[in-house]
N, C-alpha and C positions, 0 to 999 in steps of 0.2 A: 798203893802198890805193895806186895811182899816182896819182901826182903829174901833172897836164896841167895846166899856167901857165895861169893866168887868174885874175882875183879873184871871177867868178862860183866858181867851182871851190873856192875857198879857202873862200868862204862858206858854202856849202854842207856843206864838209868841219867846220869848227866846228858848223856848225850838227849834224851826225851823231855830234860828241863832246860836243856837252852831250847828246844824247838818252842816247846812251851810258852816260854819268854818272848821269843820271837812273833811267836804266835799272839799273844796278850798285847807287844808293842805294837805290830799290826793294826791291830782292833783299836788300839788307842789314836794313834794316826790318824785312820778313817774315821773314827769318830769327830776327832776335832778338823781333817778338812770339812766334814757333813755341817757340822755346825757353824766355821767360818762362812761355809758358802752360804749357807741357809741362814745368816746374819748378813749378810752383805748383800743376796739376792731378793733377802724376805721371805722367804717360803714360811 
């Protein structure tokens, strides 16, 4: 991402890396319920 000064700018830009995070812990989640169940069902 660039960088253009400003603290609207900045704000926004956090505001895009917690979605991201969010976003990443999601996927994490879903991954290890896919693998519980798919250990425990046998898939």
């Amino acid at each position: 991402m660039k960088y253009m000064g400003g603290k609207r700018n900045v704000k926004k830009r956090d505001a895009g890396d917690k979605i991201f995070g969010t976003m990443i812990l999601l996927v994490f989640l879903v991954a290890i319920l896919t693998w519980f169940l798919g250990s425990v069902l046998g898939f």
